[in-house]
C-alpha positions as CSV (number, residue, x, y, z in Angstrom):
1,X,-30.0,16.3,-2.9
2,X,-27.2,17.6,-5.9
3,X,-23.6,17.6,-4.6
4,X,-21.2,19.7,-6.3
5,X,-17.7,18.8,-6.6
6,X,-14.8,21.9,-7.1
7,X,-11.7,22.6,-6.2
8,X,-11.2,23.9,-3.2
9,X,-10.0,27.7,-2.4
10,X,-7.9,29.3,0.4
11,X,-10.8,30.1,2.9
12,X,-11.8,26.4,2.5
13,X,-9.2,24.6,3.9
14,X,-10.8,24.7,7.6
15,X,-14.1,23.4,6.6
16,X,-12.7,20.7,4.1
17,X,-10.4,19.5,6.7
18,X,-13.5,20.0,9.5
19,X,-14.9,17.0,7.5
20,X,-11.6,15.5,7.1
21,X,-11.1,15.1,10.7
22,X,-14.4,14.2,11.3
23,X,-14.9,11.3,8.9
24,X,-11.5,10.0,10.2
25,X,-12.3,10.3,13.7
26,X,-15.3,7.9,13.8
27,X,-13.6,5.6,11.0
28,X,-12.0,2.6,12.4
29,X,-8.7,2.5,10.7
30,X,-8.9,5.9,9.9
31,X,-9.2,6.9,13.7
32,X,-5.5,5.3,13.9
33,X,-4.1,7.1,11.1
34,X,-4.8,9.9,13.0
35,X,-3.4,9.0,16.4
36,X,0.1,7.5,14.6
37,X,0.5,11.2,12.6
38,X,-0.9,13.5,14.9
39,X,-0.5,11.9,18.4
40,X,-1.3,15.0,20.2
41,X,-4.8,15.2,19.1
42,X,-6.3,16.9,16.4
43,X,-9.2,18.5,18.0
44,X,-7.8,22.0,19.6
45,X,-7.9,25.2,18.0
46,X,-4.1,25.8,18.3
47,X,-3.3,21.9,16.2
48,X,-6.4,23.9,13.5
49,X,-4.2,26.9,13.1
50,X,-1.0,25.4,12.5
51,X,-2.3,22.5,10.3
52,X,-4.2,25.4,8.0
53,X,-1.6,27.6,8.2
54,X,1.0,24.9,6.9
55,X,-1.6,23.3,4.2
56,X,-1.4,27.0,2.9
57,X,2.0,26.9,3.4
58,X,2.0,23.7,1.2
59,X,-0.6,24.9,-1.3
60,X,1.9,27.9,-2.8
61,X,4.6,25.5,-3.1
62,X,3.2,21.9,-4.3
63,X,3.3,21.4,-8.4
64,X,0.6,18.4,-8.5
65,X,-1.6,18.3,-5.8
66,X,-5.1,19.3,-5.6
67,X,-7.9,19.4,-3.3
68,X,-11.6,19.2,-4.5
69,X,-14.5,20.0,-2.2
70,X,-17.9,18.8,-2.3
71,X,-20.5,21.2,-1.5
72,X,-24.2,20.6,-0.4
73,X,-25.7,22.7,-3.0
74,X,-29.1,23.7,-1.2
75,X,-27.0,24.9,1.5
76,X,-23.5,25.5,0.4
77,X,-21.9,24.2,3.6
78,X,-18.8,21.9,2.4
79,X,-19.4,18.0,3.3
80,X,-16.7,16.6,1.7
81,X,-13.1,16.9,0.3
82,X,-10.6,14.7,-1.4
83,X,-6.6,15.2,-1.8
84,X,-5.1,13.6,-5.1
85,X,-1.8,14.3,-6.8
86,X,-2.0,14.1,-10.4
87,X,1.6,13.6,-12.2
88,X,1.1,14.2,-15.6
89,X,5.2,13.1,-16.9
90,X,7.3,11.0,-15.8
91,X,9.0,11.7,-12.4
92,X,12.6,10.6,-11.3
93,X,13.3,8.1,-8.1
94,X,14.3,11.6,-6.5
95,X,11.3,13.2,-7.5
96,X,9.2,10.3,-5.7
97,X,11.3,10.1,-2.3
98,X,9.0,9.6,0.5
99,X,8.3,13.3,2.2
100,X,9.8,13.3,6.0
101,X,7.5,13.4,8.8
102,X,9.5,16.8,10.1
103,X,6.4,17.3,12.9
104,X,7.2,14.4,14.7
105,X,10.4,12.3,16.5
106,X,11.9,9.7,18.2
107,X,9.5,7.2,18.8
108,X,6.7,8.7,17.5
109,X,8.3,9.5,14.4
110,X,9.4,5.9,13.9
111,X,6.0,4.4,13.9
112,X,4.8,6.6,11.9
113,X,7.4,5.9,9.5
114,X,7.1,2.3,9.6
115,X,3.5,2.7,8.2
116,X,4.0,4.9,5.6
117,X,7.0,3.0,4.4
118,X,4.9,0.4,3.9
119,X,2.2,2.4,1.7
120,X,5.2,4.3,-0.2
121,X,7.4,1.3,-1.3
122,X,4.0,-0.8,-2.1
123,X,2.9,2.2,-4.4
124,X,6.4,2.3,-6.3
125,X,6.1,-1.5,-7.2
126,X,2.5,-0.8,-8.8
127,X,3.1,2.6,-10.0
128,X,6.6,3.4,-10.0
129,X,7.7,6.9,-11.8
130,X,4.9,6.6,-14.5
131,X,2.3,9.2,-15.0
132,X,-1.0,8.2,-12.9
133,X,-3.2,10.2,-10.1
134,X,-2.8,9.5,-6.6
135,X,-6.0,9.7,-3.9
136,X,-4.3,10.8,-0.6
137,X,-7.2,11.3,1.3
138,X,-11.2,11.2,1.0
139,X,-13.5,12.2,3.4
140,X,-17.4,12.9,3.9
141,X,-18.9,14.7,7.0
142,X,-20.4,12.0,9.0
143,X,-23.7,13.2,9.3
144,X,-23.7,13.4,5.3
145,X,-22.2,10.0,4.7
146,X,-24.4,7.1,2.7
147,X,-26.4,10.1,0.6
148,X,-24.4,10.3,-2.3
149,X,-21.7,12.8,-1.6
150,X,-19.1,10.0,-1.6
151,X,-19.7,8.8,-5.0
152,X,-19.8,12.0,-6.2
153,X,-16.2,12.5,-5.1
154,X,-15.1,9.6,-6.4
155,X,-16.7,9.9,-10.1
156,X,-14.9,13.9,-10.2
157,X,-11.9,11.6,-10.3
158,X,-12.9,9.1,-11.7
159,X,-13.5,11.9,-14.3
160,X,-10.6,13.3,-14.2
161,X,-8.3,10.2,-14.4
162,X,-10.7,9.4,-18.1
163,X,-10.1,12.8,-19.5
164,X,-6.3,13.0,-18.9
165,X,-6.0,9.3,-19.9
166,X,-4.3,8.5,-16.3
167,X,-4.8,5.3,-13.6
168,X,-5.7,6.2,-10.5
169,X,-4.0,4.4,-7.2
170,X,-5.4,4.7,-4.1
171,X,-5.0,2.8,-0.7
172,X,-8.5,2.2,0.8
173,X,-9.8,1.1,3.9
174,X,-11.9,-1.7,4.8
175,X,-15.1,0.8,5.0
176,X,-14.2,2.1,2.1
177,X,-13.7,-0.3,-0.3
178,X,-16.7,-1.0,-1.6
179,X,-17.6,2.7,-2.6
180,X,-14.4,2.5,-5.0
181,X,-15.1,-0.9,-6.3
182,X,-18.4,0.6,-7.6
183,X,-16.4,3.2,-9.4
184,X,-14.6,0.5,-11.2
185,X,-11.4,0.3,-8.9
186,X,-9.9,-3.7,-8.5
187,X,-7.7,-4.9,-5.6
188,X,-3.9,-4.9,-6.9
189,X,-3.3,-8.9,-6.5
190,X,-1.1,-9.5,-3.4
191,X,1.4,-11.7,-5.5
192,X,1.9,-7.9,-6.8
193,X,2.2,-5.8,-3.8
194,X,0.8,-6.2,-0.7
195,X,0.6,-4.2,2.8
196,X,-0.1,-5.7,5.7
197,X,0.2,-3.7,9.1
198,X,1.3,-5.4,11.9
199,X,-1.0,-5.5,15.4
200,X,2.1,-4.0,17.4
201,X,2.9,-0.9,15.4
202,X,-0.8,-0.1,14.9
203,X,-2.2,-0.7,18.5
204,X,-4.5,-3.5,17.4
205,X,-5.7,-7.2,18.4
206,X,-4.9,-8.2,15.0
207,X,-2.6,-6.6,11.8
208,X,-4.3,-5.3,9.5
209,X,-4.4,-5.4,5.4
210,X,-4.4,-2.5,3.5
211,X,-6.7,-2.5,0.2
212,X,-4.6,-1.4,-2.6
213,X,-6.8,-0.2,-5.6
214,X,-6.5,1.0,-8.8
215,X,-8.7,2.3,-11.2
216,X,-7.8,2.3,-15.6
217,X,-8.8,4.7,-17.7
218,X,-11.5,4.4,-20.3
219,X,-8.8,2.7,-22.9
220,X,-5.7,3.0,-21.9
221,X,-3.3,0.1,-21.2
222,X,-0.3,1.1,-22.0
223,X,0.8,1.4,-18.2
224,X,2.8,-1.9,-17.2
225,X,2.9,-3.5,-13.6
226,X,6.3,-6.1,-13.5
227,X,6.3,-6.0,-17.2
228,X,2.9,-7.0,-18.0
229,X,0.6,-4.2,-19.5
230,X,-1.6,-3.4,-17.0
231,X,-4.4,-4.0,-19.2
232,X,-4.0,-7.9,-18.8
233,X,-3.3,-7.8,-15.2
234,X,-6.7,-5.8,-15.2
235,X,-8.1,-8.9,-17.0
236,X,-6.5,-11.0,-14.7
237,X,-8.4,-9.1,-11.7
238,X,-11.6,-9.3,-13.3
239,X,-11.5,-13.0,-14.0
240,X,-10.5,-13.6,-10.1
241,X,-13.1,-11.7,-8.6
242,X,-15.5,-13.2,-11.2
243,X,-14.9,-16.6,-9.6
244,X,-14.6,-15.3,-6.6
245,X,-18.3,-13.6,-6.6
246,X,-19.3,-17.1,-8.2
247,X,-18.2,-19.2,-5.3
248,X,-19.8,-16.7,-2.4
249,X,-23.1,-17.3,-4.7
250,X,-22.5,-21.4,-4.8
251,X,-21.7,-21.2,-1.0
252,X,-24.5,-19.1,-0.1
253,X,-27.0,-21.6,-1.8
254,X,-25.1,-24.3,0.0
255,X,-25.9,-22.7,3.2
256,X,-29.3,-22.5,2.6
257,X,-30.5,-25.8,1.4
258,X,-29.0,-26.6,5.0
């Protein structure tokens, strides 16, 4: 089944956030996102009409973000969307200040705040105010999920990231992470930056690691992480999950000579 990926338009911001909300909802980790940002509940029509009214809002005034949507093209019912920013120059430390959380307060506003600190300050380490694309969000309908439509997001930018000679950063999920390590994304070592959620602010038995993943461009390298070019700390990661893939391999032949 072909899967087309676009940009979005202005009437599809329900459906792409219809599969948005979905794919979150039945998504471990991505089921608490939702509760620690939108506490009330995301499922009533009046939460819809003010979270499409202010993405519109948000749409006529952001520079460099962009939605795609990926579109069943037998039936032409949207399954799919994915948020990214894409800086293009070089942005100033007041450029890249963390965006408040003006919907929420008190204590609600402080949890939520002590998880996406977490995400934002991680992301300046590894990125800082260089030129790179960001994956907000990514999301496949449910019922469409594990037929393709996922990687076909990812490649569009994967694409993208390629033609305008860019990394792309993402924080992934545990469920996730293997559809972007197929695209070619690593794990940013943890001696690099690391995020770690703790079981209280979450709502969990245990805390919880964030994957943080990035993904070069076809030949470019000139992007440094603490002073390194990133282009030896991708070597680095290649080597380590090498060994890594290696010793699984050893220890699952151990196991079954057992």
């Amino acid at each position: 089944m072909p899967y087309l990926v676009l940009p979005a338009l202005i009437p599809d911001i329900r459906p792409c956030y219809d599969a948005y909300f979905a794919a979150f909802s039945t998504d471990p980790s991505g089921s608490i996102l939702l509760d620690i940002l939108f506490p009330s509940g995301v499922t009533s029509d009046e939460f819809r009409k003010a979270h499409t009214n202010g993405t519109l809002q948000w749409w006529h005034t952001s520079e460099t973000q962009y939605t795609y949507k990926c579109v069943d093209s037998e039936t032409g019912e949207i399954i799919g969307m994915a948020l990214c920013d894409v800086f293009v120059k070089p942005r100033t430390e007041e450029e890249r200040k963390m965006p408040e959380i003006g919907w929420l307060h008190g204590e609600q506003r402080t949890r939520a705040e002590r998880v996406l600190d977490g995400l934002w300050g991680a992301r300046e380490r590894i990125m800082g105010g260089r030129p790179y694309v960001y994956i907000h969000a990514f999301a496949v309908d449910p019922k469409h999920q594990g037929k393709g439509a996922g990687s076909a997001l990812v490649q569009a930018i994967v694409d993208l990231g390629n033609t305008i000679g860019l990394p792309i950063y993402l924080e992934a999920t545990p469920t996730s992470e293997n559809v972007y390590f197929r695209k070619g994304f690593r794990r940013v070592p943890a001696e690099i930056a690391q995020v770690v959620h703790e079981a209280a602010v979450l709502g969990t038995k245990e805390d919880v690691e964030v994957p943080l993943m990035v993904k070069l461009p076809q030949g470019v390298y000139e992007v440094k992480v603490d002073g390194r070019k990133l282009g030896e700390v991708w070597a680095e990661w290649q080597e380590e999950r090498k060994q890594q893939q290696q010793q699984q391999r050893q220890e699952q032949v151990q196991q079954q000579q057992q």
